[in-house]
N, C-alpha and C positions, 0 to 999 in steps of 0.2 A: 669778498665776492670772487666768484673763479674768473680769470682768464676767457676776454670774447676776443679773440682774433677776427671775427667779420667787424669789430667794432673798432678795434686797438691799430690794425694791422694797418699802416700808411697815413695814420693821424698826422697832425704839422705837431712839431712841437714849439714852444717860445722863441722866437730868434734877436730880432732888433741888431741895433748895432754895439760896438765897441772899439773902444781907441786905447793904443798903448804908446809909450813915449821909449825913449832909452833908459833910462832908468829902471823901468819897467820888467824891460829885459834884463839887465844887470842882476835885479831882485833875483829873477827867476833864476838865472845863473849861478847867484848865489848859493840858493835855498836848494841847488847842485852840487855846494862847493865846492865851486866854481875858485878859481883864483890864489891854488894854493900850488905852485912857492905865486905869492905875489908879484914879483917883479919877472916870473917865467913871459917872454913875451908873446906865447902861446895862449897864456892861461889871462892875460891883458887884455886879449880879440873878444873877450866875453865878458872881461869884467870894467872897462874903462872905454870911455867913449870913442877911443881913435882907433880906428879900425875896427870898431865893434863888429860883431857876426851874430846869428841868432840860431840856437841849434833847434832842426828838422821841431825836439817835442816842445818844443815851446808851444805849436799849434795846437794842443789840449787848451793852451791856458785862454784863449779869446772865446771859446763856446761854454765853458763850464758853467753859465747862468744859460744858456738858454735852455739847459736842461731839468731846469727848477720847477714847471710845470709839470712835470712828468705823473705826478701823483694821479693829475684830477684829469689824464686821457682816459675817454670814455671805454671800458671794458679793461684796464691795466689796474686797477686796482690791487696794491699790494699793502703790504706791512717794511714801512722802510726800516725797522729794524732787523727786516730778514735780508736785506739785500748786499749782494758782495758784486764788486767790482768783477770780472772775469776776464776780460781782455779789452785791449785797447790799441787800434788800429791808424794811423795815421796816412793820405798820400799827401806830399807836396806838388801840385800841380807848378810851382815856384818857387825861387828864395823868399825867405821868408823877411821882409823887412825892417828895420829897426824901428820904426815907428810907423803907426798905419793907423787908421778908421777905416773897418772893415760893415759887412752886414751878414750876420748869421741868419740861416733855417734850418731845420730841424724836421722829422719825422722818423717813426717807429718802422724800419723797415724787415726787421723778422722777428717772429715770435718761434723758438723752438721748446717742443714738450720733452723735459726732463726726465718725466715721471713724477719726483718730488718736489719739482722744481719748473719755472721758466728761464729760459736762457730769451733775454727781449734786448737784439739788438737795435742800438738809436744811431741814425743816420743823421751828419750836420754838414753844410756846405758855407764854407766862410767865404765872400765875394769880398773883394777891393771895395770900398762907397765909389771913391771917385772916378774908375772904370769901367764895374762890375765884372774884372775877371776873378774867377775861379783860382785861391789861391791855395787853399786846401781843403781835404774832405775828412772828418775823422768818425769812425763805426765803438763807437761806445758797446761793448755786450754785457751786462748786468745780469748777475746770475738771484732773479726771485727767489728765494728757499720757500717750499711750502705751497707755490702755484700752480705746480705742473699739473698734469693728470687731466687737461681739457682737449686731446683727444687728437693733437698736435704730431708734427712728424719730428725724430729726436735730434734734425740735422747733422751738421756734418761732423765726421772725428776733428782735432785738433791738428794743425798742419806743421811745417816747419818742425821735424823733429830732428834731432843732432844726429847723424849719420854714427855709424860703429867700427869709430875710432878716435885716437887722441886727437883733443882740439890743436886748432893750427896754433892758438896762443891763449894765454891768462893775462886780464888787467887787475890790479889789485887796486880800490875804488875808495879809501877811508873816508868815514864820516864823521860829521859832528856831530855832540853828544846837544848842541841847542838846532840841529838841523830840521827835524820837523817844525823847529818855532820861526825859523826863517821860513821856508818852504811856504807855512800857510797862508803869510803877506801876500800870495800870488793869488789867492782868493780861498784855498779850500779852507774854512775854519772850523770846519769838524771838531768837535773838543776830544776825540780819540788821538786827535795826533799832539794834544798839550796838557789835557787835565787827567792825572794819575786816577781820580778816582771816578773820573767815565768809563776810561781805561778799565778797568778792574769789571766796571757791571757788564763790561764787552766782554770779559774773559783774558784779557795780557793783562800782565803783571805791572806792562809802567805804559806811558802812549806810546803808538808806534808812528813811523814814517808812514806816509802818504804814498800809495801804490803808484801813484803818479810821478812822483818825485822818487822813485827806486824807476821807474819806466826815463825819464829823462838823467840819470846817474848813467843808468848802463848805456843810453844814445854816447850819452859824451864820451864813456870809457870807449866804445868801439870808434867813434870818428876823430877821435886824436890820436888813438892808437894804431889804427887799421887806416884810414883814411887822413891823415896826416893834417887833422883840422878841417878838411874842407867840407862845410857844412852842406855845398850845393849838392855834392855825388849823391845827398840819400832824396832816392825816387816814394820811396816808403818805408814806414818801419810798424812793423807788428808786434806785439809783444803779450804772454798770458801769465796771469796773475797766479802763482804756483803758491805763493808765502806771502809773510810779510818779514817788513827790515825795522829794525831797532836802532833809536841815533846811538852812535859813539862805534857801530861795527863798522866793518869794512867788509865792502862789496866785493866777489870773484866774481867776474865776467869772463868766460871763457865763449870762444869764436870757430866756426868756421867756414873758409872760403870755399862757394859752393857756385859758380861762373861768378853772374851778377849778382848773385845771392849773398849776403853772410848769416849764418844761419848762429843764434845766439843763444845761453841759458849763462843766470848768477845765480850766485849763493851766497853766504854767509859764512866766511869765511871761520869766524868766533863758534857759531852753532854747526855750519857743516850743512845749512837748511836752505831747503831751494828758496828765492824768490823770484823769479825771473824762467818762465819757461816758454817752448816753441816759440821763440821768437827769430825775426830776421826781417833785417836792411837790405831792399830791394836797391839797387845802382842806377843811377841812370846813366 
């Protein structure tokens, strides 16, 4: 069925709540790999309870079911075979804390026409339970293949592009060759990112990593490297889904300083192939 934006456009989507613990976070950190040299006491702040820290994208990982409803909003009707991740937006309205019960909501806050496609971003706002302050907001954009053409405006270009000249720096980001199988303990279980022969009816050759977990890879390479660990400085971080990453490569993440801006693109160091484009860590 095509695309009703009078129907779709400002729907709620599922929210309820969610609790994570330390451990929790560590997971996630991991499925970052997180902790490597182990005894680094930088790389300890994320993986070992004393002095734990939580980096900015970890805020993906508390909404990723409320957006499980997403099929049966009324006029969004797609083929979730055709859908691709397209960007992924984060603000911290706060640090983020090592352990919480939060309360999600959700809504469909733009539909843009592709032509071949929708670009349908989803709006979530995570609240503290035992508050209700606003801790962070993340803008999911999912790119429909095959839904466009309902008559929509094609919004806006892509923003954060790397100005024309050399970056201020390279991190070089190694991964593990079992890193998407860690990774998906955070909740994503997609069988693309562990069963070879899902993989294969997708089109790659073995499973890949989790667009998400290449999104929190390059967060950590720029705030250890550029921001010297400190999780609190990122006000936001945007990031667009150029590629995908394969475990056992190693990430390029290249920067640069733009005031409070740092404006960010990786690659693939192994293939030479973007994954990680327009993106940038807003300061606070």
């Amino acid at each position: 069925m095509p695309i009703d934006p009078s129907k779709a456009l400002g729907a709620h989507l599922g929210g309820g709540e969610y609790s994570w613990t330390q451990d929790d976070v560590i997971l996630y950190h991991l499925g970052l790999n997180a902790g490597v040299n182990a005894t680094d006491q930088q790389e300890l702040e994320y993986t070992y309870e004393k002095n734990l820290k939580v980096l900015p994208s970890f805020g993906v990982i508390p909404v990723f079911g409320a957006l499980g409803n997403i099929g049966s909003v009324p006029g969004l009707e797609f083929n979730f075979a055709m859908l691709l991740h397209g960007e992924q937006d984060v603000t911290l309205h706060q640090p983020i804390p090592t352990a919480a019960t939060v309360v999600n909501s959700g809504k469909v806050a733009e539909l843009w026409d592709k032509g071949k496609a929708c670009l349908a971003v989803l709006e979530t706002e995570t609240r503290l339970k035992e508050t209700n302050d606003l801790l962070f907001t993340n803008r999911f954009s999912l790119f429909l293949r095959g839904e466009g053409g309902f008559g929509g405006e094609p919004g806006p270009k892509p923003g954060n592009v790397a100005p024309d000249r050399a970056p201020d720096g390279e991190i070089e980001s190694p991964s593990l060759p079992q890193q998407a199988l860690i990774y998906r303990l955070s909740g994503d279980k997609n069988p693309l990112h562990a069963d070879p022969d899902f993989a294969k009816m997708a089109g790659f050759d073995k499973p890949i990593i989790h667009g998400l977990c290449s999104y929190g890879v390059v967060c950590k390479a720029v705030v250890d490297s550029v921001l010297g660990g400190d999780v609190t400085k990122v006000a936001r971080y945007q990031a667009r889904f150029a590629g995908v990453g394969f475990p056992g490569e190693t990430y390029v993440t290249q920067y640069w300083k733009e005031g409070d801006t740092i404006l960010i693109q990786a690659k693939s160091k192994e293939r030479d192939a973007a994954i990680i484009s327009n993106a940038a860590i807003t300061l606070r």
